[in-house]
PDB file of N, CA, C, O and CB in Angstrom:
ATOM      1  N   UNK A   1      29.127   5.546  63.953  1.00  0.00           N
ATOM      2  CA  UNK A   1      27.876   5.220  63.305  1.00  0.00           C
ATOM      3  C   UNK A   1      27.111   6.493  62.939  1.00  0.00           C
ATOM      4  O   UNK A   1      26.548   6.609  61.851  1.00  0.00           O
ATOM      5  CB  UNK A   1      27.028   4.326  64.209  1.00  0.00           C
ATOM      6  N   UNK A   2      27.108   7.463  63.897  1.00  0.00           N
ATOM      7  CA  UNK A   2      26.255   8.859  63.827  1.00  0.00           C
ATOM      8  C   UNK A   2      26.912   9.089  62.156  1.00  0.00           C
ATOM      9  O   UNK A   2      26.146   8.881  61.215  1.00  0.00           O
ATOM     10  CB  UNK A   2      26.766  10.384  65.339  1.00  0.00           C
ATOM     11  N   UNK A   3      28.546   9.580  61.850  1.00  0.00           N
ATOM     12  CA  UNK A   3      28.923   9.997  60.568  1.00  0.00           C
ATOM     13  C   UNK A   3      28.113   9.147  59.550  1.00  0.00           C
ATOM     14  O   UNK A   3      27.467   9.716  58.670  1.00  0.00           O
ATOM     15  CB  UNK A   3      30.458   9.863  60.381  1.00  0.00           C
ATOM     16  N   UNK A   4      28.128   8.304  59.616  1.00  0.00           N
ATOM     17  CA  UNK A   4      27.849   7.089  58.445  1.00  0.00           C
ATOM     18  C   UNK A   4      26.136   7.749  58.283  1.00  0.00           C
ATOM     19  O   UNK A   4      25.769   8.075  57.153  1.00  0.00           O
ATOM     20  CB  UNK A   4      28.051   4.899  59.187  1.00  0.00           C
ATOM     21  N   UNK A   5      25.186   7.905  59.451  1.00  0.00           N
ATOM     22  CA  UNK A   5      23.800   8.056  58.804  1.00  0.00           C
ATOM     23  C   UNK A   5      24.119   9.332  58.381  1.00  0.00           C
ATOM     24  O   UNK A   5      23.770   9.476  57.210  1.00  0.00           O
ATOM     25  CB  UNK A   5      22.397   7.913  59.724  1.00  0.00           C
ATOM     26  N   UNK A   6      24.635  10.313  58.848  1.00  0.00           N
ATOM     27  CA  UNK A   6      25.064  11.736  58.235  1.00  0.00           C
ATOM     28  C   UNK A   6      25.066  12.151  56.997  1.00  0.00           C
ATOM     29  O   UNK A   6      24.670  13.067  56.277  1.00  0.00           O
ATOM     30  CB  UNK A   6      26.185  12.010  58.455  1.00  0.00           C
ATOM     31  N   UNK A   7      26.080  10.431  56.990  1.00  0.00           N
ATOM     32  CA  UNK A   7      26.862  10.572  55.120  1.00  0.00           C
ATOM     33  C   UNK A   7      25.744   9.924  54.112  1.00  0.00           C
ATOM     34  O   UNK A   7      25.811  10.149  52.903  1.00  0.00           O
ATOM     35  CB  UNK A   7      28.701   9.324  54.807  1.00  0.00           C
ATOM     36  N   UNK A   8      24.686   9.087  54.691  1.00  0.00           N
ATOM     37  CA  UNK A   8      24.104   8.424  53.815  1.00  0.00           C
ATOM     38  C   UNK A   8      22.896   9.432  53.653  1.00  0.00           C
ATOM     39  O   UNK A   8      22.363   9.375  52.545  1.00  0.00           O
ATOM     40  CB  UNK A   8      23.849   6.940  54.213  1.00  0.00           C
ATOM     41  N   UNK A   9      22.301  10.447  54.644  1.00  0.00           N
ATOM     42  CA  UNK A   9      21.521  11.743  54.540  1.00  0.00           C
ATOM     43  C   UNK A   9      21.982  12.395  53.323  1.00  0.00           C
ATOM     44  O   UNK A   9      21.209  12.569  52.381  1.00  0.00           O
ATOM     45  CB  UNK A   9      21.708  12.709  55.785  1.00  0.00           C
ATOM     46  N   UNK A  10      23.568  12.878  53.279  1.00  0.00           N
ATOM     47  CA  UNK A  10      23.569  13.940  52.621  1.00  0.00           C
ATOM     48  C   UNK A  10      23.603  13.279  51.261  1.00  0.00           C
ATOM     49  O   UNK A  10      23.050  13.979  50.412  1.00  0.00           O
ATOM     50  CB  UNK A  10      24.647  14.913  53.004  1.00  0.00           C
ATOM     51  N   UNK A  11      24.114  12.073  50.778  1.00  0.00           N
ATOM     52  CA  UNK A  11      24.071  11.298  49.778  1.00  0.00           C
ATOM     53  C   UNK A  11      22.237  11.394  48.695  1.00  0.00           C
ATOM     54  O   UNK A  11      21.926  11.649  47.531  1.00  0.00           O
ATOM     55  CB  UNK A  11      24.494   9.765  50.625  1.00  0.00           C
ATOM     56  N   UNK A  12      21.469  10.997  50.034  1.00  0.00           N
ATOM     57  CA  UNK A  12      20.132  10.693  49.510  1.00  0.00           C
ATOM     58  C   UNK A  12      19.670  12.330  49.165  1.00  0.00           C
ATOM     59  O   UNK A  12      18.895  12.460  48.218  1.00  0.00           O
ATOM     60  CB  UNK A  12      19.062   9.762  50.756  1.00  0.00           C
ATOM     61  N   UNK A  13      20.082  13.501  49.844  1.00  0.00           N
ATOM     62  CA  UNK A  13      19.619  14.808  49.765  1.00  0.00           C
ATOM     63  C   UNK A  13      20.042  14.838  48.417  1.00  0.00           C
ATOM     64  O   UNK A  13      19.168  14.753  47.555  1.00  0.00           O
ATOM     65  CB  UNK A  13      20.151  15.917  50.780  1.00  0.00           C
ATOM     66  N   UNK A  14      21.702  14.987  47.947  1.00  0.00           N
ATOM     67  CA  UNK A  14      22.303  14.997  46.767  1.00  0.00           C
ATOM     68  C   UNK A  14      21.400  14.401  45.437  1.00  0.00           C
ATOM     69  O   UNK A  14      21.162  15.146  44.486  1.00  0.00           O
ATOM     70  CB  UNK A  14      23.550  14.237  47.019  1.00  0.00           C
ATOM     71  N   UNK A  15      20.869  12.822  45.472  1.00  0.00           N
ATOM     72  CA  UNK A  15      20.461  12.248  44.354  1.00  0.00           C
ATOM     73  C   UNK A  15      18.965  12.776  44.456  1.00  0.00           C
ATOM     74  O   UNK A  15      18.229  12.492  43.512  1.00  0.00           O
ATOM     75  CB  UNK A  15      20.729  10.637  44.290  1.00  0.00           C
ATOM     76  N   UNK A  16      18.403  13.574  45.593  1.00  0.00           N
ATOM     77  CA  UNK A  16      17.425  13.749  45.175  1.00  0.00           C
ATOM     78  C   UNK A  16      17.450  15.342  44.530  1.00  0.00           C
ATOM     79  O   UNK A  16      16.497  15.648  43.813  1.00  0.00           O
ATOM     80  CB  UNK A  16      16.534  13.360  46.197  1.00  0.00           C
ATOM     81  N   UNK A  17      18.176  16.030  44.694  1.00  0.00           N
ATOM     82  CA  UNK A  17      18.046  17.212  43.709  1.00  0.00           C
ATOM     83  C   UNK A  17      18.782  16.955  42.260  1.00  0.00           C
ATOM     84  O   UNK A  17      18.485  17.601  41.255  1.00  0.00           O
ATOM     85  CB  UNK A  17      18.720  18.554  44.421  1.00  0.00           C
ATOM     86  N   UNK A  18      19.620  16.092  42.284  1.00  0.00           N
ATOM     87  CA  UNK A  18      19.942  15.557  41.169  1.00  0.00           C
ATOM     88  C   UNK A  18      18.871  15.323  40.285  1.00  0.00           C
ATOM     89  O   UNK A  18      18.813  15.619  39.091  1.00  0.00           O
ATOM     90  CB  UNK A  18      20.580  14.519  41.392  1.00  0.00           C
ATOM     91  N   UNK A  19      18.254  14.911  40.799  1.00  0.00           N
ATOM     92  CA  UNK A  19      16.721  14.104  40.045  1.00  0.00           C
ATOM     93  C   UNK A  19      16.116  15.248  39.545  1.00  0.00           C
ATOM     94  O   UNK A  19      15.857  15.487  38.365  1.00  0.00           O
ATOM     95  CB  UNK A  19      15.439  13.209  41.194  1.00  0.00           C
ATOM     96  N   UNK A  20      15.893  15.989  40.593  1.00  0.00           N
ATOM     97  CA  UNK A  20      15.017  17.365  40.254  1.00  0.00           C
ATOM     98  C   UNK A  20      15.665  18.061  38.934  1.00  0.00           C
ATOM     99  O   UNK A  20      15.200  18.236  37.808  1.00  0.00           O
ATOM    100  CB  UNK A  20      15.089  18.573  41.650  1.00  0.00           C
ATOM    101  N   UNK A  21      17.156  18.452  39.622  1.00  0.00           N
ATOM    102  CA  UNK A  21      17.393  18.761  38.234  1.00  0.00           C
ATOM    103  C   UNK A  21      17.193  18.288  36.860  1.00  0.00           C
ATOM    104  O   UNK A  21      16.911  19.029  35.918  1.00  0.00           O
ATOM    105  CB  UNK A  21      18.267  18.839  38.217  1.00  0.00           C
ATOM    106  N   UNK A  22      17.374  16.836  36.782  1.00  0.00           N
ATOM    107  CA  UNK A  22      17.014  16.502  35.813  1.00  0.00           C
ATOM    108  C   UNK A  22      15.622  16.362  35.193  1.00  0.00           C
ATOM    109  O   UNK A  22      15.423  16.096  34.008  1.00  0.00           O
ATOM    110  CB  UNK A  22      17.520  15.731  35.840  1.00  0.00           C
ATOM    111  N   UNK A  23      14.809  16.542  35.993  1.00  0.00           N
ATOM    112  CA  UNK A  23      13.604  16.608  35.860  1.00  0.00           C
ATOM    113  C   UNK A  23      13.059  17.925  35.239  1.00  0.00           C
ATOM    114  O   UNK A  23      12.303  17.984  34.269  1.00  0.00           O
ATOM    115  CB  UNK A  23      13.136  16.326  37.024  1.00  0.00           C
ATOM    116  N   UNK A  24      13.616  19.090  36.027  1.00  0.00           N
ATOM    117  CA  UNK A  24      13.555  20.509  34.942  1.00  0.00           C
ATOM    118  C   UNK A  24      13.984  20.687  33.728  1.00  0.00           C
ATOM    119  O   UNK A  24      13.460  21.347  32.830  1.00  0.00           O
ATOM    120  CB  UNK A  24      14.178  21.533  35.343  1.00  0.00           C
ATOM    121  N   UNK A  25      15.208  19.926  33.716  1.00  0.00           N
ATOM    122  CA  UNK A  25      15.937  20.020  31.896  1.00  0.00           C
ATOM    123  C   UNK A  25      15.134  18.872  31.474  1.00  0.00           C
ATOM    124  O   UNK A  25      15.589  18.722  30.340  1.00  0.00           O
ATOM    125  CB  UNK A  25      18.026  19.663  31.535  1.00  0.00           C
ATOM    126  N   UNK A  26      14.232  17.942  31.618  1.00  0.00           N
ATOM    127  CA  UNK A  26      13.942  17.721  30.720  1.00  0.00           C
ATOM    128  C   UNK A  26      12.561  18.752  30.576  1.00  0.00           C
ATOM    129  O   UNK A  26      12.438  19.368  29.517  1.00  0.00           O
ATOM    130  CB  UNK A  26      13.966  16.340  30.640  1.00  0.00           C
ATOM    131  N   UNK A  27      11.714  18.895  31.465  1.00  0.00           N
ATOM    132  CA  UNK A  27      10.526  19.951  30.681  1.00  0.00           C
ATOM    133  C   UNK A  27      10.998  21.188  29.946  1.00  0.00           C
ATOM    134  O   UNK A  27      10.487  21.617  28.911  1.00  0.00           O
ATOM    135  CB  UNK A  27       9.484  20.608  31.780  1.00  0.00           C
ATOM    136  N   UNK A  28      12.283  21.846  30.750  1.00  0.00           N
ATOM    137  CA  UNK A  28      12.718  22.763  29.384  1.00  0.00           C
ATOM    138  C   UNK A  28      12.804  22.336  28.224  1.00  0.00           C
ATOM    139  O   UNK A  28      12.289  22.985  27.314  1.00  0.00           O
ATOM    140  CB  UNK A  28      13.880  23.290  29.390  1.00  0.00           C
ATOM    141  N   UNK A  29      13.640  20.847  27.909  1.00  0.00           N
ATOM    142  CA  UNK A  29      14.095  20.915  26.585  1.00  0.00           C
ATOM    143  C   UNK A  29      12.383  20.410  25.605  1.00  0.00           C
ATOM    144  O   UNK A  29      12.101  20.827  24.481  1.00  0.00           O
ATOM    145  CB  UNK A  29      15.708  19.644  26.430  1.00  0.00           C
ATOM    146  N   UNK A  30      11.659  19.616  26.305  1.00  0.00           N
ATOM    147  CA  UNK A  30      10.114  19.233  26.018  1.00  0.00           C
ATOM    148  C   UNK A  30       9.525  21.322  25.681  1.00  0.00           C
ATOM    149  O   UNK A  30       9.110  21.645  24.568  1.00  0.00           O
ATOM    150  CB  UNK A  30       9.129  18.090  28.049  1.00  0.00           C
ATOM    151  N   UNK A  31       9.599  22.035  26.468  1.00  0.00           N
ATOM    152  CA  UNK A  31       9.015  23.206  26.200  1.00  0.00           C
ATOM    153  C   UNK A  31       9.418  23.785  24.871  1.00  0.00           C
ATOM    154  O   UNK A  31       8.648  24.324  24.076  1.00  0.00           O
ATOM    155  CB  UNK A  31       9.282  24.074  27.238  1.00  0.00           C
ATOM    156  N   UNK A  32      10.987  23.576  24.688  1.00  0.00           N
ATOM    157  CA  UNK A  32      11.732  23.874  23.937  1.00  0.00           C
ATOM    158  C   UNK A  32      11.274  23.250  22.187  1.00  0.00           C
ATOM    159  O   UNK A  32      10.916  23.728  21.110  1.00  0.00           O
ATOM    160  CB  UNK A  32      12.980  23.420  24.649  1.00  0.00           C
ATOM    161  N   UNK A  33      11.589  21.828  22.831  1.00  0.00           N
ATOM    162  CA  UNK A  33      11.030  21.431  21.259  1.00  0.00           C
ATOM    163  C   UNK A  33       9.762  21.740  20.467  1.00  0.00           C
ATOM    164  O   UNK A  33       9.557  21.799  19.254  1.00  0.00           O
ATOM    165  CB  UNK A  33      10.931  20.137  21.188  1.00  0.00           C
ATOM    166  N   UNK A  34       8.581  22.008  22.067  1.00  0.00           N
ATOM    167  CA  UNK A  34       7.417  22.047  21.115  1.00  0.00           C
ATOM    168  C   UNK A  34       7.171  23.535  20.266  1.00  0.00           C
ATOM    169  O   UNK A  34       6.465  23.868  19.314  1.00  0.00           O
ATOM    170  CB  UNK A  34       6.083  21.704  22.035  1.00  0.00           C
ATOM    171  N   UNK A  35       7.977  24.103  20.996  1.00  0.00           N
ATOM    172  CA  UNK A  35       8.332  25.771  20.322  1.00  0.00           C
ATOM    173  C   UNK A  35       8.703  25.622  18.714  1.00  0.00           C
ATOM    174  O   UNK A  35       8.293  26.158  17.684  1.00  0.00           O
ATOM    175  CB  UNK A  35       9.955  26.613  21.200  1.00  0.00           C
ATOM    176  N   UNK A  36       9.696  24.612  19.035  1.00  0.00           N
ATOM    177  CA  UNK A  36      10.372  24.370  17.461  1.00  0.00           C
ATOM    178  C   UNK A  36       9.483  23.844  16.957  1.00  0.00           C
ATOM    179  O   UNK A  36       9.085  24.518  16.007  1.00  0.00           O
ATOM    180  CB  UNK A  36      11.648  23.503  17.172  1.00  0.00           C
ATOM    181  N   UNK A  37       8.800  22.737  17.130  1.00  0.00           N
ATOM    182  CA  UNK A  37       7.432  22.235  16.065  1.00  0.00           C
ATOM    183  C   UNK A  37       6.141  22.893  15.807  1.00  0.00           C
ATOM    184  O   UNK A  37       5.167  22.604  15.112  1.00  0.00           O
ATOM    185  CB  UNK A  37       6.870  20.999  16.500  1.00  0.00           C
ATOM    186  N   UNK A  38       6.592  24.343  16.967  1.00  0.00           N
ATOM    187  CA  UNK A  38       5.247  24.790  16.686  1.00  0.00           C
ATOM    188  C   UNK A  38       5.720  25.860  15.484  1.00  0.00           C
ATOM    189  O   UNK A  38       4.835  26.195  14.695  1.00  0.00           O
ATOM    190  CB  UNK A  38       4.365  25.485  18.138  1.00  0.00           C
ATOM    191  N   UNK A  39       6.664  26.252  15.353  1.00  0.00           N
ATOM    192  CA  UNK A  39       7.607  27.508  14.458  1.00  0.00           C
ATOM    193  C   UNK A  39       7.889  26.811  13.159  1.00  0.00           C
ATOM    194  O   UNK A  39       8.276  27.617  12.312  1.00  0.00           O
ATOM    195  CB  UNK A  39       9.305  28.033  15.242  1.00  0.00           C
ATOM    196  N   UNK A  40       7.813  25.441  12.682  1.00  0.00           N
ATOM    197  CA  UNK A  40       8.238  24.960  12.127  1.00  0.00           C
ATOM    198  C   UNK A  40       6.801  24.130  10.807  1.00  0.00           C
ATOM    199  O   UNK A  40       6.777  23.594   9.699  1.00  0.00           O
ATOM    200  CB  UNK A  40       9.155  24.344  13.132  1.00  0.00           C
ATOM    201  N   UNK A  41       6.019  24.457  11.710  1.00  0.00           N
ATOM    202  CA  UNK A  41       4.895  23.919  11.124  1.00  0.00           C
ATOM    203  C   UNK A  41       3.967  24.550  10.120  1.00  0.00           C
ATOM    204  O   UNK A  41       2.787  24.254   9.931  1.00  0.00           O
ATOM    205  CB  UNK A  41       4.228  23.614  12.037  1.00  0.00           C
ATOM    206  N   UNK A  42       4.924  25.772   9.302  1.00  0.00           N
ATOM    207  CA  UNK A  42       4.554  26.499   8.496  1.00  0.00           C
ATOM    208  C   UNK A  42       3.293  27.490   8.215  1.00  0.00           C
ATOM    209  O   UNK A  42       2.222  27.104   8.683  1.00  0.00           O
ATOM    210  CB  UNK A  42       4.678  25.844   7.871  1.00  0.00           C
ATOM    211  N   UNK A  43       3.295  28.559   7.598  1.00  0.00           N
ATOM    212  CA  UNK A  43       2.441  29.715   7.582  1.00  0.00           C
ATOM    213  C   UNK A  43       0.643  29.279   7.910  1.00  0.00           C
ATOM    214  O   UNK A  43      -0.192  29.903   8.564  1.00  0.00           O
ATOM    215  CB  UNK A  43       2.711  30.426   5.967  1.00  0.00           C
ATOM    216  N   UNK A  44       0.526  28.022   7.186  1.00  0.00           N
ATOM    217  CA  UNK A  44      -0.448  27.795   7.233  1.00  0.00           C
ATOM    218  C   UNK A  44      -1.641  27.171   8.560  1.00  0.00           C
ATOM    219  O   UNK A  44      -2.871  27.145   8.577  1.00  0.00           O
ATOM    220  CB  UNK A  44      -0.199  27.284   6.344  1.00  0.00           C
ATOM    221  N   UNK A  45      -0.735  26.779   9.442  1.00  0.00           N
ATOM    222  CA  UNK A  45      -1.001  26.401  10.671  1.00  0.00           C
ATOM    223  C   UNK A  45      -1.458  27.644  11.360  1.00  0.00           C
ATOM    224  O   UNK A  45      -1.060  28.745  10.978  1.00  0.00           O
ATOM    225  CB  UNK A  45       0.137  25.734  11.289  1.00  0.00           C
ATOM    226  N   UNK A  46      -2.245  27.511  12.321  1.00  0.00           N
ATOM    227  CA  UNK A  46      -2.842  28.292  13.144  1.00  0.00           C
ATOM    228  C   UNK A  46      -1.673  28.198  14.703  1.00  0.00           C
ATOM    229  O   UNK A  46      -1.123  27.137  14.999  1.00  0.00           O
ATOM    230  CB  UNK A  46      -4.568  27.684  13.267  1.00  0.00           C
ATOM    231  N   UNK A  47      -1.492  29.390  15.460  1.00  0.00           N
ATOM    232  CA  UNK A  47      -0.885  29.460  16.241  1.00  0.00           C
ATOM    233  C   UNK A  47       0.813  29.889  16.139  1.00  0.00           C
ATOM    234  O   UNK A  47       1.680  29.927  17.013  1.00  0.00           O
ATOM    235  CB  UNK A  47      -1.259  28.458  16.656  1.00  0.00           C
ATOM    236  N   UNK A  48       0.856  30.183  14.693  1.00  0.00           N
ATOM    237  CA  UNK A  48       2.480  30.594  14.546  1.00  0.00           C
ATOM    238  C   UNK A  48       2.336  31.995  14.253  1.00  0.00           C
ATOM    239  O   UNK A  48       1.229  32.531  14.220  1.00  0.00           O
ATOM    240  CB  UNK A  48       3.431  29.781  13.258  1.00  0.00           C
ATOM    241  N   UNK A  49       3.647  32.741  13.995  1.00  0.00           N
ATOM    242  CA  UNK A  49       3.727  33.910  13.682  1.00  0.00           C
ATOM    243  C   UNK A  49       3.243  34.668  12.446  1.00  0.00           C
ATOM    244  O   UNK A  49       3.075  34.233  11.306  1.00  0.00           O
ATOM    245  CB  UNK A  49       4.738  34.018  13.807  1.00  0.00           C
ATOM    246  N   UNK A  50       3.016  36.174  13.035  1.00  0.00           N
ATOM    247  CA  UNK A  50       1.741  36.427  12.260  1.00  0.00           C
ATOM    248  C   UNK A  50       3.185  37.249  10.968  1.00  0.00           C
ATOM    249  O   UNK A  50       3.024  37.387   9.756  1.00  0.00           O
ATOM    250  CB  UNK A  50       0.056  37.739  13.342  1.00  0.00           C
ATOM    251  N   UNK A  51       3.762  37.428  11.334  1.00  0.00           N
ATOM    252  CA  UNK A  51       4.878  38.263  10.503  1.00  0.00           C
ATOM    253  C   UNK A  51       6.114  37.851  10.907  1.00  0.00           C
ATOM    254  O   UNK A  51       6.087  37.384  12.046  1.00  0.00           O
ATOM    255  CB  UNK A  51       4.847  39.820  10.680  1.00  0.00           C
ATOM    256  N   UNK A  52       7.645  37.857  10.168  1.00  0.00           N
ATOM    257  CA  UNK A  52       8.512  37.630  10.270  1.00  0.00           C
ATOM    258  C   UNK A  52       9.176  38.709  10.739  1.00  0.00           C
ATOM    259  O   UNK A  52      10.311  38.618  11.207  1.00  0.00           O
ATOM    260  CB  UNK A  52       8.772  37.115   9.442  1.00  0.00           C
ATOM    261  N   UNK A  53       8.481  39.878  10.645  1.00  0.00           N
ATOM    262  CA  UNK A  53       9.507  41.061  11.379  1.00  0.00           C
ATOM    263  C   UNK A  53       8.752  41.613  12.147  1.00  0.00           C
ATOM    264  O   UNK A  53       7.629  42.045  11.889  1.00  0.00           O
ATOM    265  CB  UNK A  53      10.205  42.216  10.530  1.00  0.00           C
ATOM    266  N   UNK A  54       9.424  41.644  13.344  1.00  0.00           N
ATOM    267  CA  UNK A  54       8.600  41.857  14.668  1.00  0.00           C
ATOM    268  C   UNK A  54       8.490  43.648  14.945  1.00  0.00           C
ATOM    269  O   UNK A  54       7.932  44.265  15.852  1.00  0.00           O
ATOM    270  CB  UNK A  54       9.539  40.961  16.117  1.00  0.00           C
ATOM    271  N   UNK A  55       8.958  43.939  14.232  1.00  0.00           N
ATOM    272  CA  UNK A  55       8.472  45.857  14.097  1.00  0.00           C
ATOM    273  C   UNK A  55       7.611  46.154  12.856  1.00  0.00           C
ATOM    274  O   UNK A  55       7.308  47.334  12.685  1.00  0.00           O
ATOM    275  CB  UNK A  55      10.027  47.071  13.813  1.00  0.00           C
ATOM    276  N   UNK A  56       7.411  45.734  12.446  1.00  0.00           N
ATOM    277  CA  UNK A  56       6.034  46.126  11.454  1.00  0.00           C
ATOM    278  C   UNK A  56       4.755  45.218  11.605  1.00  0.00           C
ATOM    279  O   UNK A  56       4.680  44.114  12.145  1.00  0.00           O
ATOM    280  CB  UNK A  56       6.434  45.980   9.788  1.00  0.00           C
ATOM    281  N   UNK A  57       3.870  45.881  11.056  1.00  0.00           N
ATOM    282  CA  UNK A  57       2.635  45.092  10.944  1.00  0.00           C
ATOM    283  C   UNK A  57       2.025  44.300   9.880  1.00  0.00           C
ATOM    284  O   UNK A  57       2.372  44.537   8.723  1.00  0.00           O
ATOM    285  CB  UNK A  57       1.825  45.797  11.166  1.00  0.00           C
ATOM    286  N   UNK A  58       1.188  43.418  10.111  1.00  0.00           N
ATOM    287  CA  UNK A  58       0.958  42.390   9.039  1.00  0.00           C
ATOM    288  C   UNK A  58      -0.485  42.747   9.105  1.00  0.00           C
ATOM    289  O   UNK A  58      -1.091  43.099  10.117  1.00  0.00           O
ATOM    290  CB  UNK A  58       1.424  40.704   9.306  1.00  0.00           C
ATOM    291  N   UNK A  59      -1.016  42.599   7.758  1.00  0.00           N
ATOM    292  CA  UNK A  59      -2.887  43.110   7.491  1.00  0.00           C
ATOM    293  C   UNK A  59      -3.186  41.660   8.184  1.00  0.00           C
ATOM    294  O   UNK A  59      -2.389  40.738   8.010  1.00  0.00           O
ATOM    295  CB  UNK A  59      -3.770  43.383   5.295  1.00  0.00           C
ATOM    296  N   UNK A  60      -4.238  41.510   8.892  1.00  0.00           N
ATOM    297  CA  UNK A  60      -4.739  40.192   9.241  1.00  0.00           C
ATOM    298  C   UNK A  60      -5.444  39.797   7.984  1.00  0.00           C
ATOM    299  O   UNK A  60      -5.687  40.559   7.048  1.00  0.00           O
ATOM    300  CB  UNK A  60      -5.688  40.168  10.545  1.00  0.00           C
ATOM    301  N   UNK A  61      -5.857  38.077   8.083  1.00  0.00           N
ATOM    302  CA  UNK A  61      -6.952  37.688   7.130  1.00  0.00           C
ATOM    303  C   UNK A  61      -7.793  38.185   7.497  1.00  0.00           C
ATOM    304  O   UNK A  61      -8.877  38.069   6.925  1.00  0.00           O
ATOM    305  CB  UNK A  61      -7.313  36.498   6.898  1.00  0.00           C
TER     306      UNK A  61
END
């Protein structure tokens, strides 16, 4: 009986980092996308890039 609660411990330990993990990939891929909608939402939007080449400078408005 002792093995059996052992086995059903390490079982419940298992699905619970399982979870976790899945729980991080999804806020990465959520972090991820909003990157893309934020990059994607063209020059005119506030909060995107101020220049396309990241070694020179751009005159501000």
């Amino acid at each position: 009986m002792y093995e059996y609660e052992l086995h059903q411990l390490n079982v419940a330990e298992l699905i619970r980092r399982a979870d976790e993990q899945r729980t991080v990939r999804q806020a990465v891929l959520a972090r991820r996308a909003a990157r893309r909608s934020a990059r994607r939402s063209g020059p005119d939007e506030t909060g995107g890039q101020v220049g396309r080449e990241r070694g020179s400078f751009v005159h501000a408005a």
